[in-house]
MIKE-564361 format. One record per residue: x, y, z of N, C-alpha, C in turn. Coordinates in steps of 0.05 Angstrom, whole numbers, padded with zeros to 5 digits, always signed. Example, Ala and Ser with C-alpha at 12.3 -4.5 7.8 and 13.67 -1.06 7.14 Angstrom:
2
+00264-00114+00156+00246-00090+00156+00264-00066+00156 +00257-00045+00142+00273-00021+00143+00258+00001+00157 
END
This chain:
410
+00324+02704+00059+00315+02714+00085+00313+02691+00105 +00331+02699+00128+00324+02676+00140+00295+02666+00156 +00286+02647+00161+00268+02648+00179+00264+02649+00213 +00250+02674+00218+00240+02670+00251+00238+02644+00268 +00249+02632+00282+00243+02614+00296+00238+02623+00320 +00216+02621+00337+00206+02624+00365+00220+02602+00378 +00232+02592+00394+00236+02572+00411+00232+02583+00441 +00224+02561+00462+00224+02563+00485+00240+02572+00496 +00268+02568+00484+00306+02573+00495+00299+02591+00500 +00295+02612+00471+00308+02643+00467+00286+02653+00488 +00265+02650+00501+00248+02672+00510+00274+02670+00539 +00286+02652+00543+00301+02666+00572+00325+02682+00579 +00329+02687+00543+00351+02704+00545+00333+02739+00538 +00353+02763+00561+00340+02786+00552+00356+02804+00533 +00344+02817+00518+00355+02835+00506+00355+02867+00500 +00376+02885+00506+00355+02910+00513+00375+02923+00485 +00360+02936+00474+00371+02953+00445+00369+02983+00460 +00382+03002+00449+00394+03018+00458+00386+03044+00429 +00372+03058+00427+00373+03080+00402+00357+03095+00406 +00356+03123+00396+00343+03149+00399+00323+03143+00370 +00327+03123+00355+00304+03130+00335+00282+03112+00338 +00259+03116+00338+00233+03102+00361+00220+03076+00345 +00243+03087+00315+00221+03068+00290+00234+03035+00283 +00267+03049+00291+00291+03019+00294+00279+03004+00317 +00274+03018+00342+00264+03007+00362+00235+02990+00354 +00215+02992+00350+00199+02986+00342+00207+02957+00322 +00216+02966+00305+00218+02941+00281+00240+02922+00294 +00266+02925+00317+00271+02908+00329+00252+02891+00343 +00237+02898+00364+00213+02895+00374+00202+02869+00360 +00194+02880+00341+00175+02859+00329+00195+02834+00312 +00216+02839+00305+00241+02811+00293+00241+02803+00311 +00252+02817+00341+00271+02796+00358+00253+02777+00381 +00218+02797+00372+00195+02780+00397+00197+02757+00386 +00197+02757+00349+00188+02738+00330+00204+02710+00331 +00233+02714+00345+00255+02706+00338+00252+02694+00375 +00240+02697+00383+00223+02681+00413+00247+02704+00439 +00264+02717+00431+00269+02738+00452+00266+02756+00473 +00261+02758+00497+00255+02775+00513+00261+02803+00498 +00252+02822+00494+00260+02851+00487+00255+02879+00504 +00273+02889+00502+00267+02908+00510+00282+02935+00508 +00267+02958+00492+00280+02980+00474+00279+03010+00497 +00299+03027+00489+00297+03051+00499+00312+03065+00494 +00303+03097+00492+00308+03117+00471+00335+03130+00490 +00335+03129+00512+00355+03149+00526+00376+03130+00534 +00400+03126+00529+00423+03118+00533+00426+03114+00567 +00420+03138+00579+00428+03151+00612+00407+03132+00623 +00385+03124+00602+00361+03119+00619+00373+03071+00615 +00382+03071+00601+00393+03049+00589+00421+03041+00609 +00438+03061+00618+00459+03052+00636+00440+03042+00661 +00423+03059+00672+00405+03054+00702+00401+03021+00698 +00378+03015+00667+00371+02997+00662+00381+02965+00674 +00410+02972+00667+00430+02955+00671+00450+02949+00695 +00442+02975+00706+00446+02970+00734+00427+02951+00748 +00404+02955+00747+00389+02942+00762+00367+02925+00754 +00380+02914+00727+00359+02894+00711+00376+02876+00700 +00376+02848+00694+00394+02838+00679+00394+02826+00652 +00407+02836+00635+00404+02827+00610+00426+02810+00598 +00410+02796+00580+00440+02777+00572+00457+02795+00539 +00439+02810+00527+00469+02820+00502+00447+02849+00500 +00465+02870+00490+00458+02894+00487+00465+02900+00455 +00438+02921+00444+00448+02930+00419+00441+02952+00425 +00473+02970+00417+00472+02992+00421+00482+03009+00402 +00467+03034+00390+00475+03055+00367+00493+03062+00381 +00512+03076+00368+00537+03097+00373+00526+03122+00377 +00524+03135+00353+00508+03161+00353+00489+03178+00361 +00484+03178+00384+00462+03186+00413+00461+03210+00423 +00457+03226+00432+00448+03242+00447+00433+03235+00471 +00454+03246+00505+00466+03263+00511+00501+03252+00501 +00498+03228+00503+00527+03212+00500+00522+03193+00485 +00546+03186+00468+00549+03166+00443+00554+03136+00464 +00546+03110+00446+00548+03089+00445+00570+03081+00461 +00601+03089+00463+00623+03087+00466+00622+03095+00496 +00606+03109+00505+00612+03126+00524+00587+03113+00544 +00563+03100+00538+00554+03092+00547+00566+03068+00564 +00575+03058+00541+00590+03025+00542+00612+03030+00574 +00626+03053+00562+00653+03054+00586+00641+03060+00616 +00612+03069+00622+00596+03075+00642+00592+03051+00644 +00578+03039+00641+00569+03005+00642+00591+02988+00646 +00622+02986+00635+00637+02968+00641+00645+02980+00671 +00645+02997+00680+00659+03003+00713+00643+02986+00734 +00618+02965+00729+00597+02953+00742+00589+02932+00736 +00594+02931+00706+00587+02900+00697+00599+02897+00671 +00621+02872+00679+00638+02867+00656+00630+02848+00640 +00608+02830+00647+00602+02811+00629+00592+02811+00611 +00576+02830+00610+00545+02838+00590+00559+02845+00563 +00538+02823+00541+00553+02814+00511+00547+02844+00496 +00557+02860+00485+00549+02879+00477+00549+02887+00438 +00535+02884+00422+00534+02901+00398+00527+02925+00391 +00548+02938+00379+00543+02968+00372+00537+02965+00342 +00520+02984+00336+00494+02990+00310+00510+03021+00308 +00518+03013+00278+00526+03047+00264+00509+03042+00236 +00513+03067+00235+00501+03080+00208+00514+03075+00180 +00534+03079+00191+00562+03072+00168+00591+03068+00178 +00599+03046+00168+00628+03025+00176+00648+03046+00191 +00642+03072+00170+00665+03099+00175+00658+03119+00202 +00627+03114+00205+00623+03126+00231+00630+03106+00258 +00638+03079+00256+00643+03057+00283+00668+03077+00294 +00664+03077+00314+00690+03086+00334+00717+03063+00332 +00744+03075+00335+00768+03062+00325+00764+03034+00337 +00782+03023+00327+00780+02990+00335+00792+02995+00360 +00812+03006+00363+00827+03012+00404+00803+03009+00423 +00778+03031+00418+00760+03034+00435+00747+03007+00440 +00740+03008+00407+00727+02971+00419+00736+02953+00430 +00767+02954+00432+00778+02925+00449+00779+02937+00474 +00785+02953+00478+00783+02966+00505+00760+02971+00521 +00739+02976+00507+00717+02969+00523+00712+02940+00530 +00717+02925+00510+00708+02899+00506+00680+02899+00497 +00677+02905+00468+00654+02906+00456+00657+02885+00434 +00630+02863+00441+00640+02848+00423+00638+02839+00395 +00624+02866+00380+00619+02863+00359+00603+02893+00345 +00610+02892+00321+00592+02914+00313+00571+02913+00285 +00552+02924+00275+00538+02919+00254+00534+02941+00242 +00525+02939+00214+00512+02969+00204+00484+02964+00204 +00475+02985+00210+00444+02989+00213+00435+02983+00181 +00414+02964+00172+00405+02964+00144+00370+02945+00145 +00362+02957+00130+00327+02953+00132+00321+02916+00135 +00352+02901+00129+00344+02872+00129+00363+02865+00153 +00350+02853+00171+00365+02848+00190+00377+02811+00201 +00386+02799+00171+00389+02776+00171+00422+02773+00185 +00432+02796+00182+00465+02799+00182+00467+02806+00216 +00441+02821+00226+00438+02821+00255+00442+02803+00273 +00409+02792+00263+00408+02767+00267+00428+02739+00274 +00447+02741+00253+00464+02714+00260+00487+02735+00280 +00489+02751+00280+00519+02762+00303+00495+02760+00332 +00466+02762+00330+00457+02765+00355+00456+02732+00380 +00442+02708+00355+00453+02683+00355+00482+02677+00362 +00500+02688+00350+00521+02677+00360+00540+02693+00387 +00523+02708+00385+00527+02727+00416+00519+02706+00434 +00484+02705+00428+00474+02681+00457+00483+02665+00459 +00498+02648+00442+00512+02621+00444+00531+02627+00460 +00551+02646+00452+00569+02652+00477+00571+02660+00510 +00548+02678+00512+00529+02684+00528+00528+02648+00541 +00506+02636+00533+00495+02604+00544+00522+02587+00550 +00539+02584+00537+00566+02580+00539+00582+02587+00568 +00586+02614+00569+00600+02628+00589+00577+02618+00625 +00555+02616+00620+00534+02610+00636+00541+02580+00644 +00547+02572+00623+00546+02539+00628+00579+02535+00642 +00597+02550+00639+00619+02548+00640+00624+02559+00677 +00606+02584+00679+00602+02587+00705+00592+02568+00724 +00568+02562+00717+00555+02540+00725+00568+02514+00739 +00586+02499+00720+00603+02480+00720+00631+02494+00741 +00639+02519+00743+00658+02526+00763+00642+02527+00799 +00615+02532+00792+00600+02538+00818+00600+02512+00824 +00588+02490+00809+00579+02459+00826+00616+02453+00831 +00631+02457+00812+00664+02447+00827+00668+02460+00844 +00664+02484+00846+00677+02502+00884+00662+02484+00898 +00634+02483+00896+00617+02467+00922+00637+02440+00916 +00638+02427+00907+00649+02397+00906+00671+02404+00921 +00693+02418+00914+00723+02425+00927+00713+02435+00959 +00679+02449+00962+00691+02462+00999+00680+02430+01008 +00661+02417+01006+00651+02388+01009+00672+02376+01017 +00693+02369+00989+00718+02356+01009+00735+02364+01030 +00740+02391+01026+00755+02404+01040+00744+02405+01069 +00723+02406+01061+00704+02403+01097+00708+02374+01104 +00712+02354+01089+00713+02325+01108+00736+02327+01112 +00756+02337+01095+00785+02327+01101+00792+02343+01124 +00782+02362+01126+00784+02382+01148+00776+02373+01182 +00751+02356+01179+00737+02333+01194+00762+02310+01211 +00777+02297+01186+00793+02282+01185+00812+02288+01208 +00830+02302+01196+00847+02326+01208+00839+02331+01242 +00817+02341+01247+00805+02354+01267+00805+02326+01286 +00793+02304+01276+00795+02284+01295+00818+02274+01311 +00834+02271+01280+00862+02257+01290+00878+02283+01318 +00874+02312+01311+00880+02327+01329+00866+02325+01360 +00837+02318+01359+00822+02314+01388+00837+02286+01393 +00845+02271+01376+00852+02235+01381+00881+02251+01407 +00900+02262+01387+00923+02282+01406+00913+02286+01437 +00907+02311+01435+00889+02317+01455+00888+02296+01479 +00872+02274+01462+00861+02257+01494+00884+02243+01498 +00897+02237+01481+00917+02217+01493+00936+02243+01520 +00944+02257+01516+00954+02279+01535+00947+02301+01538 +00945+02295+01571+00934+02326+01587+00945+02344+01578 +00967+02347+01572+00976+02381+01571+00961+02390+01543 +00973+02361+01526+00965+02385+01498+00929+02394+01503 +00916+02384+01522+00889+02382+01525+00881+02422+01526 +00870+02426+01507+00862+02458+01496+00885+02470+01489 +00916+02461+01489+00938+02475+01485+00938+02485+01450 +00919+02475+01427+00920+02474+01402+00901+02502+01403 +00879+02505+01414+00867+02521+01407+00871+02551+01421 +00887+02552+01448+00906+02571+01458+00923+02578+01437 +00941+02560+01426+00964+02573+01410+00954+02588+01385 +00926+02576+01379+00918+02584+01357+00901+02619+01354 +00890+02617+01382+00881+02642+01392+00896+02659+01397 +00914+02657+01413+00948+02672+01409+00957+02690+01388 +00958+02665+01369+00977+02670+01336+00960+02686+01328 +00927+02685+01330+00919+02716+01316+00911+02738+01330 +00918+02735+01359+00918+02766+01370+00945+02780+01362 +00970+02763+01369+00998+02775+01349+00986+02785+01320 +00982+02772+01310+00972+02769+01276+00956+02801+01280 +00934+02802+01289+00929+02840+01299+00928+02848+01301 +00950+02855+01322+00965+02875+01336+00985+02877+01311 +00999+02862+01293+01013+02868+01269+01002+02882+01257 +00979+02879+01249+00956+02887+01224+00960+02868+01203 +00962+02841+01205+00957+02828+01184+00938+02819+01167 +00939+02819+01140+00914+02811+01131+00898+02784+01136 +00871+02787+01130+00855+02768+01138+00863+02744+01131 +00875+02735+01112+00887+02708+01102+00905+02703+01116 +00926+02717+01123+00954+02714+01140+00936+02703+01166 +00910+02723+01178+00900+02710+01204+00884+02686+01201 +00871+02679+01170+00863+02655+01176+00883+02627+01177 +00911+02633+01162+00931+02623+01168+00935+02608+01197 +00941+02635+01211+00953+02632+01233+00931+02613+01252 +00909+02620+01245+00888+02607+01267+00885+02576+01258 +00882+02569+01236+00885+02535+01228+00909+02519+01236 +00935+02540+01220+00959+02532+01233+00971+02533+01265 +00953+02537+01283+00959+02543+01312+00945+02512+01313 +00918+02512+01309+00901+02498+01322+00910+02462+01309 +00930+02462+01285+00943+02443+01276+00973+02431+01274 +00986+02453+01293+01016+02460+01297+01030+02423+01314 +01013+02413+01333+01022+02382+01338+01010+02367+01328 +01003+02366+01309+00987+02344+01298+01010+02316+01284 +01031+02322+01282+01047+02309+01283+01056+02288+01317 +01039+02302+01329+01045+02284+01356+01028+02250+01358 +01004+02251+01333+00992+02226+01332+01018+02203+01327 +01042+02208+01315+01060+02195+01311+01088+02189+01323 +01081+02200+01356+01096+02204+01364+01085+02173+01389 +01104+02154+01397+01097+02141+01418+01087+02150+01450 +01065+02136+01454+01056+02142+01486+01075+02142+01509 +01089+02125+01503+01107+02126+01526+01123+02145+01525 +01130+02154+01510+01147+02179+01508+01126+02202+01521 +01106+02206+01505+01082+02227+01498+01074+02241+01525 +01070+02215+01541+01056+02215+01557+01084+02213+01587 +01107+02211+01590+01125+02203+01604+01130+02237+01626 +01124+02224+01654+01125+02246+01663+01155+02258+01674 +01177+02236+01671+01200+02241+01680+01213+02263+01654 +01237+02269+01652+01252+02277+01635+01256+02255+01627 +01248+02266+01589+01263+02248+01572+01290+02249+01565 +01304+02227+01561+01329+02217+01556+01336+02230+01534 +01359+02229+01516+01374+02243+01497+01354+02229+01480 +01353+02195+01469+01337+02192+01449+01304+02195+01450 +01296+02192+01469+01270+02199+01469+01263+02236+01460 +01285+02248+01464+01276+02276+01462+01285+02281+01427 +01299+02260+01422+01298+02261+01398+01273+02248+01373 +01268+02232+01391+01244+02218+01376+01222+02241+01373 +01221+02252+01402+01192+02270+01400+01201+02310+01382 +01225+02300+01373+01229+02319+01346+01219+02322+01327 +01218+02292+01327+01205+02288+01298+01178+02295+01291 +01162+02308+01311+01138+02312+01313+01131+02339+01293 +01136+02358+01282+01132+02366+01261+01138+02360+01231 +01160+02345+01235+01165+02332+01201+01139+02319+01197 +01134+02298+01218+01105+02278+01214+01090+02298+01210 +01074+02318+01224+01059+02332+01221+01048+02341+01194 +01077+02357+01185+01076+02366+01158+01073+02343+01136 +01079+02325+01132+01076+02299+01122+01052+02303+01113 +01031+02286+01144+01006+02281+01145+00991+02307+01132 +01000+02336+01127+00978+02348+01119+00979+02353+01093 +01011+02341+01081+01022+02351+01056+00993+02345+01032 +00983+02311+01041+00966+02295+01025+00944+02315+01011 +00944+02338+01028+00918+02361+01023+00935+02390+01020 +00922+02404+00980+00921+02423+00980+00914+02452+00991 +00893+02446+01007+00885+02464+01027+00898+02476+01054 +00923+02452+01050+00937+02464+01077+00962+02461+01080 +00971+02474+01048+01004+02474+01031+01003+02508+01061 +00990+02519+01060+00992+02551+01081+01010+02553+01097 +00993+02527+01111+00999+02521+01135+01016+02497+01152 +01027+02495+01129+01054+02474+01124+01073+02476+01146 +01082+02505+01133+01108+02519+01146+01106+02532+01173 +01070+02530+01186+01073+02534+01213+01086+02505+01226 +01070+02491+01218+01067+02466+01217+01087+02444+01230 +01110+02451+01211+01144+02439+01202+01161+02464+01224 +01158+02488+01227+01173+02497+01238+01172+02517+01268 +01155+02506+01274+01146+02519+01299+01155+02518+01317 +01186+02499+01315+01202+02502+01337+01233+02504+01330 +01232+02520+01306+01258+02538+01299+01258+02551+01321 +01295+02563+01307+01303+02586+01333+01319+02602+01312 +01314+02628+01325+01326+02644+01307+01354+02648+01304 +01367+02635+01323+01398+02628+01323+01406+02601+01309 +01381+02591+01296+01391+02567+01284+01396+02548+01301 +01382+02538+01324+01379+02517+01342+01362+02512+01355 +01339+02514+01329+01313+02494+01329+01323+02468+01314 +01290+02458+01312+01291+02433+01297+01258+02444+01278 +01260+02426+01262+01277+02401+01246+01295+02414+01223 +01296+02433+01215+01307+02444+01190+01335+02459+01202 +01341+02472+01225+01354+02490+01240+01361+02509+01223 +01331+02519+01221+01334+02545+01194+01346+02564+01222 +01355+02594+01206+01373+02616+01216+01358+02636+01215 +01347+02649+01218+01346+02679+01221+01310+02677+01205 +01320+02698+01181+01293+02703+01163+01291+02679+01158 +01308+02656+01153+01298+02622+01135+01269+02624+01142 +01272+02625+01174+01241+02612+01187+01219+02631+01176 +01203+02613+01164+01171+02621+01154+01161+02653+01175 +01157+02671+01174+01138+02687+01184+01120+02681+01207 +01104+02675+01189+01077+02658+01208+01087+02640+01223 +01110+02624+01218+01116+02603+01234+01130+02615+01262 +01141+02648+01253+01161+02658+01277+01127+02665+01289 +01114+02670+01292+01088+02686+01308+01073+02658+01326 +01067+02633+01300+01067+02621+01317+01079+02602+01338 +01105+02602+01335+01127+02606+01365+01131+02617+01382 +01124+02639+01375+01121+02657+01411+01095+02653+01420 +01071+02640+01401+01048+02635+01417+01047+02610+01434 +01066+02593+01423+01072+02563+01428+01084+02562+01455 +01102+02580+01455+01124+02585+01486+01103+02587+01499 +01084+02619+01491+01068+02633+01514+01060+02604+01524 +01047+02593+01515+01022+02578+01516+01035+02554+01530 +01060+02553+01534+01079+02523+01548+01087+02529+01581 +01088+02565+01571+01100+02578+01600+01077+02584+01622 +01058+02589+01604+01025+02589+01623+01017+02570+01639 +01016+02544+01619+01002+02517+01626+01013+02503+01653 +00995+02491+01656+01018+02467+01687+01034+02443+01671 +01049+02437+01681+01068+02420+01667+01072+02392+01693 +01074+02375+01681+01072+02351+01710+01109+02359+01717 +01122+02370+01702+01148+02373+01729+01151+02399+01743 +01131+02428+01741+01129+02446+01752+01097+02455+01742 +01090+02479+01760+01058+02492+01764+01066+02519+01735 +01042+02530+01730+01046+02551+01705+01059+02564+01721 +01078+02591+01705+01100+02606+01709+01080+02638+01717 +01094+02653+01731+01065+02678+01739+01076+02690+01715 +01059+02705+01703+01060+02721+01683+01075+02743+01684 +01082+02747+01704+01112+02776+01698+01140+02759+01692 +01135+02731+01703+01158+02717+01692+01154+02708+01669 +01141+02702+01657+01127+02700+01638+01138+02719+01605 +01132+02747+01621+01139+02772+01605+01157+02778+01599 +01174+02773+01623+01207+02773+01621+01214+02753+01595 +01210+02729+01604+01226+02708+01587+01216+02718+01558 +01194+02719+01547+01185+02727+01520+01203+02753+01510 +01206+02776+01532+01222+02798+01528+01258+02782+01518 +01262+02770+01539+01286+02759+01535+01293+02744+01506 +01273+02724+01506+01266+02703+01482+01264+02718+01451 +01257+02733+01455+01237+02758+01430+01259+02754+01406 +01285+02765+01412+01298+02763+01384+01306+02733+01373 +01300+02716+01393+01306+02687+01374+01291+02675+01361 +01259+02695+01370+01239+02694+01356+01224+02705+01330 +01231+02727+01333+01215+02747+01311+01238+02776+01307 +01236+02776+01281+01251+02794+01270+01240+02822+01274 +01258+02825+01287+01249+02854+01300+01247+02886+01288 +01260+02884+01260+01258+02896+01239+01215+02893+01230 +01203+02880+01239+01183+02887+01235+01170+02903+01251 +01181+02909+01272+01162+02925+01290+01146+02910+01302 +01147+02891+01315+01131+02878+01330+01119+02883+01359 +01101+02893+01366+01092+02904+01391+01073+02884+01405 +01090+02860+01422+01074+02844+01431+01053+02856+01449 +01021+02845+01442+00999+02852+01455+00998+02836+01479 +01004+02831+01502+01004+02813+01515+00975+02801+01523 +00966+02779+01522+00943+02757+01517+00920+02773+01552 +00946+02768+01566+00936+02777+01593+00944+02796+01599 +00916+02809+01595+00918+02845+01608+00929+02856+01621 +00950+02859+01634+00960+02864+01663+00943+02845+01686 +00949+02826+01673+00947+02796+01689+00909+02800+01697 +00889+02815+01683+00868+02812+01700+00843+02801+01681 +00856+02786+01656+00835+02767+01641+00850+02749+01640 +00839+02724+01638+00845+02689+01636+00837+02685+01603 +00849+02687+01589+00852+02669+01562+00832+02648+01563 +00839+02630+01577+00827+02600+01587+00804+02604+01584 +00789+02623+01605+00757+02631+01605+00742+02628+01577 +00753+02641+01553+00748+02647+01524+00742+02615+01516 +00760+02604+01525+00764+02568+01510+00746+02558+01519 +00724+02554+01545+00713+02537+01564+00695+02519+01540 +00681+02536+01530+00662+02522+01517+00675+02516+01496 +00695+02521+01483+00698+02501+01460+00709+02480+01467 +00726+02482+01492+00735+02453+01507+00718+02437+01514 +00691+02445+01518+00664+02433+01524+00662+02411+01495 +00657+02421+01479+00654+02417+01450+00679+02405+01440 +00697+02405+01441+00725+02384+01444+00719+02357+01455 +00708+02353+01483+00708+02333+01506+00685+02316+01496 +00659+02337+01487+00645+02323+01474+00650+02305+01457 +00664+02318+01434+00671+02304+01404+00690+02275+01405 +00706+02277+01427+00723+02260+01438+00702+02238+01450 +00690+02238+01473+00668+02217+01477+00655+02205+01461 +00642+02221+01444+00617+02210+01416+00643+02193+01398 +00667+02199+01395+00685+02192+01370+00688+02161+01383 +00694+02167+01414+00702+02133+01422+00676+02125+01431 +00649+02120+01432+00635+02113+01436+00628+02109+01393 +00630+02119+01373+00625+02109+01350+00652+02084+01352 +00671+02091+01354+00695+02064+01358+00692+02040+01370 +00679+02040+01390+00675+02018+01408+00646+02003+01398 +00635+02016+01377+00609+02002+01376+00621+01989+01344 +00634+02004+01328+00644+01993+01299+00669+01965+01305 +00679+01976+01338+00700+01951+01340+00681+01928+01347 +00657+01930+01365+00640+01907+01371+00634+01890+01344 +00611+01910+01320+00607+01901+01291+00636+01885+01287 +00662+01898+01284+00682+01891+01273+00683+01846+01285 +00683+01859+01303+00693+01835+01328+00679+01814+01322 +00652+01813+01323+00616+01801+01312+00626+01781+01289 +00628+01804+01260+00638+01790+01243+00658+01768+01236 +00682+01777+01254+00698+01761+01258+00699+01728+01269 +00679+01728+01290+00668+01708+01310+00654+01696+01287 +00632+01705+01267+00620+01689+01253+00637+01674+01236 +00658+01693+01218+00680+01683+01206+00696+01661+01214 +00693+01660+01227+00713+01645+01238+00744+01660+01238 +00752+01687+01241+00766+01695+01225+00790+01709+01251 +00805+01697+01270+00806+01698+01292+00828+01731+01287 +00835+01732+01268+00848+01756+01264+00832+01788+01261 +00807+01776+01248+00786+01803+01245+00778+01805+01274 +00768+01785+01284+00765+01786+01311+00779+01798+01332 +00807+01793+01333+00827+01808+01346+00821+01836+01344 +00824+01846+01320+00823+01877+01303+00801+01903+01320 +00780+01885+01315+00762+01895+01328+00758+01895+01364 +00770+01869+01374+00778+01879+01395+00787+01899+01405 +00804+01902+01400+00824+01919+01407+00815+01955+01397 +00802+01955+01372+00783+01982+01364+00760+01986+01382 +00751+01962+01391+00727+01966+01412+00742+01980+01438 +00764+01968+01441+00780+01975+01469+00784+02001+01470 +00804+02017+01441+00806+02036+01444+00789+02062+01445 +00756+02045+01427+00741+02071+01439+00721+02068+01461 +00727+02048+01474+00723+02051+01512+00734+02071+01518 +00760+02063+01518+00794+02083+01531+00787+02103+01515 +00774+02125+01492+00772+02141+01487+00752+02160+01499 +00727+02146+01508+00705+02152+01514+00720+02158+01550 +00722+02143+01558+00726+02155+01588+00747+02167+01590 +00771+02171+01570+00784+02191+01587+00771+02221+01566 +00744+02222+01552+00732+02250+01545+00713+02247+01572 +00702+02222+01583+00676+02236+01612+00709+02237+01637 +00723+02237+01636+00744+02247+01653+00756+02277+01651 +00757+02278+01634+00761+02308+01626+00733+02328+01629 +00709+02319+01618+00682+02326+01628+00688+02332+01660 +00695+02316+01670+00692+02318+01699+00707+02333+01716 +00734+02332+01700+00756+02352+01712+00748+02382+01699 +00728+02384+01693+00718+02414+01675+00739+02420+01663 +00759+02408+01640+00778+02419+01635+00795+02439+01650 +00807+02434+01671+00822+02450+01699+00844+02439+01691 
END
C-alpha cells in the first residue's frame, strides 16, 4: 500500500470526481484530501459539466456509467469549451470502457477500473498532475517568451520609427506623406473588405514604404530642380535599401513587399524588380495608388497640389497599371466629393511627429556634447570630431522639428 503524502504542491492542484454512487465519492474524498488534494465530488454529471464551465480544475475522474448521460458523453460536452482539462474515466469492468476510438477522440487520457484499493488510481492520478504541472510550466515559459518577443519587437519598432521621423525632417514633402499613404492603404484595404491582418499590413507598410530614403543622398533628396538621368537613378534605389534595412527583423518579412515594390507598374515599368502584371505583391498594388494619391494631393516645390477632379481622372486613367481589376476594386475616394481634408485627421499626429523629432535632436546634441567632452579629455582628436558633428546634427534636427512646429505642418 502505498503511502499518503500530504504536500503543500498537491493542495494547488483541483480535482473534481464525477459518480452517481455517494459512497465512491466519499472514500475518494477522504484518499485524495489525505494525498494533500483539493477535492471535490458530485453525483450529477449535468451538474459536473456547469462545474467546469465555471470553476477550474486541473484532472477529472469520471465514471462512464451515469444517469442522465454516460461518462463519454459528458466528456464530448466539456471538450466543445475546454480542451485542456486532464481527464480519467472509472469503469466497473475493462469490458464496460467505451471503444478505444471514443477515447482518442475525445482525448481522454486515461482509464481505470473502479476496485476497493486505490493504489493503481493513485499513481495514473500523480502522473496525470505531473503532466498537468508540466503543460503549466510549458505555458508559462511560452507567455514570458511572447512578452520577451512583443518587448523587442516594440524597440525595434522604436528603431524603425525614428530612422522614418530622421526621413521626414530631412524633407518637406515626405513631411506627414508616410502616415497619409498609410491612412489611404487602409481605407482601400475597406472598401475591399480585407481582413484585419491584410489592414494591419497595409497601415505599417504605408507608414514604412520610404524608409529606404534614409539612404538616399541630401542633395539629391532634397534637390529642388529636376533630377538628371543618374540622380533619378540613384533615388531608385530607395526601396531595395528600404527592404534591406527591415529584412534584419522578422516582424516585418509582411511588409517587405510593400516596402520593395511600391513603385511597380503594372505594365512592367516600375522599379526595382519591373515585376508585370499579378508579379506585383497585392498590398503592394493598394499601396501604390495610395502613394500616387498622396504625391498628386501634396505641393511639390516644381508645381501646387493637383484639384481633385484632376486628381480622379488620373487615378481613373492610372487604375489598370495599378490594380487588377479582376478584383473588383471600387475606389472609395479619401475626399468626399472634395468636402473633407484627409490632412485635418493627421494634425495631431504630425504634432506628435514634430515633437519626437525635436526631443530626438535635442537627446543628439546633448550625447554629441558627452561624446565631444570625452574626447577633449582623451586627448582623442578623432572622438572629439565624432561628437562634434552628432552634437551638430541634433541642433540641425531640433530646429528644423521647432520649424515645422511653426509652420503648423502647412
Amino acid at each position: 500500500m502505498r503511502k499518503n503524502i500530504h504536500t503543500s504542491e498537491n493542495l494547488q492542484y483541483r480535482i473534481l470526481a464525477v459518480d452517481d454512487e455517494v459512497g465512491i465519492l466519499d472514500s475518494l474524498r477522504v484518499f485524495l484530501s489525505k494525498a494533500g488534494y483539493t477535492f471535490v465530488g458530485v453525483t450529477n454529471p449535468l451538474e459536473a459539466i456547469e462545474k467546469v464551465r465555471t470553476e477550474h480544475f486541473d484532472l477529472m475522474l469520471l465514471d462512464f456509467l451515469m444517469t442522465p448521460i454516460h461518462g463519454d458523453q459528458v466528456v464530448e460536452e466539456i471538450r466543445k469549451f475546454n480542451k485542456d482539462l486532464y481527464i480519467l474515466l472509472l469503469t466497473g469492468h475493462k469490458d464496460l470502457a467505451p471503444p478505444l476510438d471514443t477515447i482518442k477522440r475525445l482525448d481522454i487520457q486515461g482509464y481505470c477500473e473502479k476496485s476497493d484499493k486505490f493504489d493503481q488510481l493513485l499513481l495514473l492520478i500523480e502522473s496525470g498532475i505531473k503532466a498537468v504541472s508540466q503543460m503549466q510550466l510549458i505555458k508559462k515559459i511560452n507567455d514570458e517568451l511572447k512578452t520577451t518577443y512583443d518587448k523587442l519587437e516594440s524597440a525595434y519598432m522604436e528603431t524603425i520609427e525614428i530612422l522614418r521621423f530622421t526621413v521626414e525632417a530631412k524633407d518637406a514633402y515626405t513631411r506627414g506623406h508616410s502616415d497619409r499613404v498609410s491612412a489611404y492603404s487602409v481605407l482601400i484595404g475597406e472598401a475591399l473588405g480585407l481582413s484585419e491582418d491584410d489592414l494591419k499590413t497595409l497601415k505599417i507598410g504605408g507608414l514604412f514604404h520610404d524608409i529606404g530614403k534614409i539612404g538616399i543622398p541630401d542633395s539629391i533628396l532634397l534637390k529642388t530642380d529636376k533630377l538628371d538621368d543618374e540622380e533619378y537613378s540613384e533615388i531608385k534605389n530607395h526601396p531595395a535599401i528600404g527592404a534591406h534595412i527591415l529584412s534584419n527583423a522578422t516582424i516585418f518579412k509582411d511588409i517587405i513587399p510593400i516596402v520593395k515594390h511600391h513603385h511597380e507598374r503594372f505594365d512592367g515599368h516600375g522599379y526595382p524588380g519591373k515585376l508585370k502584371g499579378e508579379e506585383i505583391p497585392y498590398l503592394a498594388r493598394i499601396a501604390t495608388v495610395a502613394d500616387s494619391f498622396d504625391a498628386m494631393t501634396s505641393k511639390r516645390s516644381y508645381r501646387d497640389s493637383l484639384p481633385i477632379d484632376v486628381v480622379k481622372e488620373e487615378i481613373k486613367k492610372k487604375l489598370p497599371y495599378l490594380i487588377t481589376l479582376s478584383y473588383g476594386l471600387s475606389i472609395r475616394y479619401v475626399y468626399a466629393d472634395g468636402k473633407s481634408d484627409p490632412l485635418a485627421s493627421l494634425k495631431k499626429l504630425g504634432t506628435l511627429v514634430v515633437s519626437l523629432v525635436v526631443v530626438y535632436g535635442i537627446v543628439q546634441a546633448a550625447l554629441g556634447v558627452a561624446e565631444a567632452g570625452r574626447g577633449m579629455g582623451n586627448h582623442d582628436s578623432s572622438q572629439m570630431s565624432s561628437g562634434l558633428w552628432r552634437m551638430g546634427g541634433g541642433i540641425l534636427m531640433s530646429a528644423v522639428g521647432a520649424v515645422l512646429a511653426y509652420l503648423g505642418l502647412q
